[in-house]
N, C-alpha and C positions, 0 to 999 in steps of 0.2 A: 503281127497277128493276121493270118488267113482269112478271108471273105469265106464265110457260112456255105454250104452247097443245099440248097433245093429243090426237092422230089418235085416232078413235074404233076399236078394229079387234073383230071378230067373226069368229073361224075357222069358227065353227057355221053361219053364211050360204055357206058352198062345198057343194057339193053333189058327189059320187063322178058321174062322166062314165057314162052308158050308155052308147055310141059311142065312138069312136075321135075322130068330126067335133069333140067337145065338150072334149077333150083340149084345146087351145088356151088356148081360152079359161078354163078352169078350172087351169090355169098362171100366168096372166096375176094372176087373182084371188089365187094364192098370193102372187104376185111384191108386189104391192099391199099385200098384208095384212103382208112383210116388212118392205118399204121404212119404213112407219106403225110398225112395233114399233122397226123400228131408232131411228127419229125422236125415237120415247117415250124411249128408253132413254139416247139422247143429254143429252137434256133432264134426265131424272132424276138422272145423273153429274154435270152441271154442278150442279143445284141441293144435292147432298150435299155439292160441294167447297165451295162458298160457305157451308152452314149450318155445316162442320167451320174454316172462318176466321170466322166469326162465335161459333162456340162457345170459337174461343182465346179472342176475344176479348171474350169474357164472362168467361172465367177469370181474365182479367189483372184485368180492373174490380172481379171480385169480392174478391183478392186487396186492390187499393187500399183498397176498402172498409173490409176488415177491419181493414187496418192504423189507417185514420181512426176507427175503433172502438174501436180500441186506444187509441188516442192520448187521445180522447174520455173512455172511461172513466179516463184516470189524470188528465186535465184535472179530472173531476168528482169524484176523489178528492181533489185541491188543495183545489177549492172548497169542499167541504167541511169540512176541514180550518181552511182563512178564515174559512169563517162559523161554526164552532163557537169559535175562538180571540172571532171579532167577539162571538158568544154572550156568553160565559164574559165578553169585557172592560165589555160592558154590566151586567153584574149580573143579566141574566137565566138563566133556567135550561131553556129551549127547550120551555117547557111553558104552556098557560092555568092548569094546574092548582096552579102553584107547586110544582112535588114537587123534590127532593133538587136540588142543585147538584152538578153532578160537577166534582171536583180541575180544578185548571190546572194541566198541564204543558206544558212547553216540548220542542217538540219535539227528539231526540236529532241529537246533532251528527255530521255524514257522515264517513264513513270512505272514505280515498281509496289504503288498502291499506300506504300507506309505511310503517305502525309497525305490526309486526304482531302487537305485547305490547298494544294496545286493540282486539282483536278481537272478547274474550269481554267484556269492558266494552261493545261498540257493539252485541254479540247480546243481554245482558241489557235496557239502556237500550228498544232498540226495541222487546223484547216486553214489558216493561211497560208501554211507552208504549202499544202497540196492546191490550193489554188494558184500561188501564183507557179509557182514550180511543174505541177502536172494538170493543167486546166481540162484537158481532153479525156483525162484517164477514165476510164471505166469503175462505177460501185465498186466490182467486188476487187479490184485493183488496187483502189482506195480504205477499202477495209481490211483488204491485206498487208498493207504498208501500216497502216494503223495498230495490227498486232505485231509487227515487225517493231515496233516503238513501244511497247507494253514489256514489262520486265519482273520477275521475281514473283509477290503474290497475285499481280494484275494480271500475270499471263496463266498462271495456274487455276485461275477462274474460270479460262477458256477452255480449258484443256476439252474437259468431258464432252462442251459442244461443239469443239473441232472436230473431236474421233468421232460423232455421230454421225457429221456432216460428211468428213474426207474419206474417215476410212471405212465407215457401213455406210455410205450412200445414203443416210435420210436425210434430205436437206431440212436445215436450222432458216426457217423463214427468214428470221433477223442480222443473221450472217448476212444477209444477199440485198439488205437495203440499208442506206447511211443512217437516213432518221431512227430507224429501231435502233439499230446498232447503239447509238448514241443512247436512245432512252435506255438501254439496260445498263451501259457503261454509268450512265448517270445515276440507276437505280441501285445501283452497285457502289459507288466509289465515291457521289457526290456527299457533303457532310450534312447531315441533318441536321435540322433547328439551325441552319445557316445564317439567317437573319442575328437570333439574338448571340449566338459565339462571335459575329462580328461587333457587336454592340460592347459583349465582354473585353475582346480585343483590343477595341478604339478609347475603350475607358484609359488602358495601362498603358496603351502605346507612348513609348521613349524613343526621342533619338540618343541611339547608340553609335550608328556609324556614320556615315554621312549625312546630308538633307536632303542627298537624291532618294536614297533607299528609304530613308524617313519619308517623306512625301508619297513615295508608290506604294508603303504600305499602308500610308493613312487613304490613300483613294480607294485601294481595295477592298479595305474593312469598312469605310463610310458610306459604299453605295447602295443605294436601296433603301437605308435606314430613315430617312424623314427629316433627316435635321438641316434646320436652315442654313445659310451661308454665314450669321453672323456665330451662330454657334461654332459650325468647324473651323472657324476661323479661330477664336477664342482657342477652342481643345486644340488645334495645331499648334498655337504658340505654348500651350501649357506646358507641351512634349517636347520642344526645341533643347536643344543642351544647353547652356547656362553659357559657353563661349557664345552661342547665337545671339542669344538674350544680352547679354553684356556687348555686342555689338553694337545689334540695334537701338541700345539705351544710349551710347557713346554718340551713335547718330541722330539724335534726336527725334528717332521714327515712333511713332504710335501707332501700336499695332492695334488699337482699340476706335479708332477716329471713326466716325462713320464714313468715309470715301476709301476705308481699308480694306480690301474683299477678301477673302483664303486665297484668291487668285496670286492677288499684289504680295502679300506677306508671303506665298512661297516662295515667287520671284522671287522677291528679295532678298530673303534666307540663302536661297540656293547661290543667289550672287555675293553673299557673304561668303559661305564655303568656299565658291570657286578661287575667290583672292587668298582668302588662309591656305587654302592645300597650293598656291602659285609661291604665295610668301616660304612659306614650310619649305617647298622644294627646293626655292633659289638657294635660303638661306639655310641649307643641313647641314655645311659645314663649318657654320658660323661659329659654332661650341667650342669648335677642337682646332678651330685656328687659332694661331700665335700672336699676340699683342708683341710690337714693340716696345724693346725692352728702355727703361727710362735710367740715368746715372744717378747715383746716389745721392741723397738728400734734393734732388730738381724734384719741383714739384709735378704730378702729372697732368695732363690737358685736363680743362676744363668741361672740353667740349664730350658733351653725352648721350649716344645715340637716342631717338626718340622711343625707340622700341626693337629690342632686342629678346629673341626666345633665352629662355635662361636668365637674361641679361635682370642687372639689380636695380632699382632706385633710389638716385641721391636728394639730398637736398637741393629744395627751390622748384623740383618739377612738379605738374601738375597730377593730381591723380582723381580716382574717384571709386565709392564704393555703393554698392550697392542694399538697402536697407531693406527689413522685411516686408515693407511693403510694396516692394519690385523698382521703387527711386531712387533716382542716385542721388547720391552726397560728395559735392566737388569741393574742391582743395586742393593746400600746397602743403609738399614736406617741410615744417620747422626743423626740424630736428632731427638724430637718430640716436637710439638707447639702445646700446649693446649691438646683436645683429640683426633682431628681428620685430626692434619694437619703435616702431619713426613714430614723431607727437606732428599730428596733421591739423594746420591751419584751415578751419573749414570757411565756406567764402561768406556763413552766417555770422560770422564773428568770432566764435568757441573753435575753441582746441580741445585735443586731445591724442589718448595715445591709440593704435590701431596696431595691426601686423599684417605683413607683406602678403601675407594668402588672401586676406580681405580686399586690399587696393589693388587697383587696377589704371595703369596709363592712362590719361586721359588725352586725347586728343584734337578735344575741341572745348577747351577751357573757356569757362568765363571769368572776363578779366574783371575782375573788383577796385575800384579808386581806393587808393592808400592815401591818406590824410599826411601831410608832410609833420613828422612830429616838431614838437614845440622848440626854439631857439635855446642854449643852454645859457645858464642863467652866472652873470659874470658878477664874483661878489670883489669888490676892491675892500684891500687890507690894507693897514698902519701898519708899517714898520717900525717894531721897537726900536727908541735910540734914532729915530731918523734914518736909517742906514735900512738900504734895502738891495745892498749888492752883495749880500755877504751872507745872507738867511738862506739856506734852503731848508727844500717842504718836503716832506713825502707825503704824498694822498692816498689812500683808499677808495671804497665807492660809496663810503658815507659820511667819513671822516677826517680831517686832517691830522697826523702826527704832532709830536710836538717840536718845537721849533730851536735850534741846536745857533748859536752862536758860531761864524766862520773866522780863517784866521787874520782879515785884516781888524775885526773885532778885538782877536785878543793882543793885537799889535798896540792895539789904541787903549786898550786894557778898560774893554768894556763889559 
């Protein structure tokens, strides 16, 4: 496009008519000097209209800009992120000087809004993570990596105040400081009536899988609520699995003693688990290995392992069961009836019959004194005839037969 050309005009070259004759022509000169200003003025309209469409569009451009800005800086916040993880897996520590290694953390897992009981668990996670990880970092650095970590319905809540802020330039106040950012994320995604949903929680809470995960979810739902130490202590064992509980019965622990805290009983729960998942693991093969094999009619060993997974109980071993009122009941097998019905010698005196689901190994038996039964009682008999080399008896368990004449008898013809 051509640069505009402009009439040169000068009103101060007219001169005031002395005559009436000069009148004319000093009209003429006005009419000229119009025609040139009009001319200018045309040209100058046009050239504003055009710089005001070139100025939109500068706006737009610059707009684009920003947004490729945007995008840029969270790209180089990735990278970063890479090459300090590549750091850390090389064994270097991002210095000539060899000075401190900093932790390796794994970055926190996104939160995509659905559960909204890990909300304060994904707020905790990422601000340690960005403490210890990027200590220097800048606000809005930090709240960029934070929707970098937001997924699904959580980042779709931002959407509208992202475009406000990136792409039309109105900055979103709360964007650009941590603490807001946080109160809206919270006023958003944290669960309401929190207190008592965890109150609900810690009523039903079971262990299902281990007594680690039992344990971190009963601190979680417990805190804040009011209840004393002997209370959680009580609802933690309530929740324990029945192996747990059959442990600590076996062990003679009272989870209820006053010198018991919720402290002690998780310990020692937890240290129950650790040994069962050590036992479980040594022994996985234990099932499906091969017994040697025995020759026919020998009898087989005696000897019967203490406790074996799967493994069955014989007679004479100790066992014990558990009664509804959380006590045990120790004893030894008398007997067995069929396959699944042993008659157990209880250490109160009475027997009775039981089933292998109920009983449990016992391992720390109490030994009971057995009274030596009474000497058997020896009746001496008269031999019919004097003759006592020549009778036999047959017995029963209550009775003797009757008594049959041998053959020096009938020799003697008796």
């Amino acid at each position: 496009m051509s640069a505009p050309v402009y009439q040169h005009v000068d009103p101060s070259s007219i001169d005031l008519p002395a005559d009436n004759s000069k009148v004319p022509n000093i009209l003429s000169q006005i009419k000229n000097i119009l025609l040139a200003m009009n001319h200018n003025l045309s040209l100058a309209i046009g050239n504003i209209a055009a710089n005001q469409a070139n100025i939109q569009t500068l706006d737009t451009q610059g707009q684009v800009h920003d947004q490729h800005l945007s995008n840029l800086e969270t790209l180089m916040i990735t990278a970063q992120a890479n090459i300090q993880r590549l750091v850390t897996a090389t064994g270097t520590t991002g210095t000539s000087t060899g000075g401190s290694k900093k932790p390796k953390l794994s970055e926190p897992a996104k939160f995509d809004g659905t559960d909204k009981t890990k909300a304060v668990s994904f707020r905790v996670a990422v601000s340690h993570y960005l403490r210890v990880s990027y200590p220097g970092s800048t606000v809005d650095k930090q709240i960029t990596f934070i929707i970098l970590c937001l997924d699904g319905k959580a980042h779709e809540w931002l959407d509208p105040y992202l475009e406000e802020d990136k792409v039309k330039g109105n900055p979103v106040s709360w964007l650009h400081s941590l603490d807001d950012f946080w109160s809206q994320f919270n006023a958003r995604w944290n669960v309401q009536n929190c207190s008592e949903n965890f109150r609900a929680k810690l009523r039903t809470l079971k262990q299902t899988k281990s007594v680690q995960e039992y344990f971190k979810d009963f601190q979680l739902y417990s805190q804040g609520l009011g209840y004393n130490d002997v209370s959680l202590r009580d609802m933690f064992y309530d929740g324990l699995s029945l192996k747990i509980k059959e442990m600590l019965m076996a062990q003679d622990f009272d989870h209820s003693a006053a010198t018991v805290s919720l402290q002690t009983l998780a310990e020692k729960s937890l240290k129950i688990d650790q040994r069962l998942e050590q036992f479980a693991s040594q022994n996985k093969h234990a099932s499906t290995s091969s017994q040697p094999s025995t020759k026919s009619g020998a009898l087989p060993s005696t000897a019967v392992p203490r406790e074996v997974p799967g493994g069955k109980l014989t007679v004479g071993e100790h066992v014990y069961q558990l009664g509804s009122d959380g006590k045990a009941r120790k004893g030894t097998i008398q007997s067995i009836s069929g396959k699944n019905i042993p008659t157990i010698l209880w250490n109160d005196g009475t027997s009775g019959e039981s089933s292998f689901k109920k009983i449990k190994h016992d391992n720390h038996p109490i030994t009971v004194p057995i009274s030596n039964p009474p000497p058997p009682i020896i009746v001496k008999r008269t031999w019919p005839h004097g003759c006592g080399c020549c009778w036999k008896k047959q017995a029963t368990s209550n009775m003797f037969q009757l008594w049959r004449p041998g053959p020096l008898c009938q020799k003697l013809s008796i």
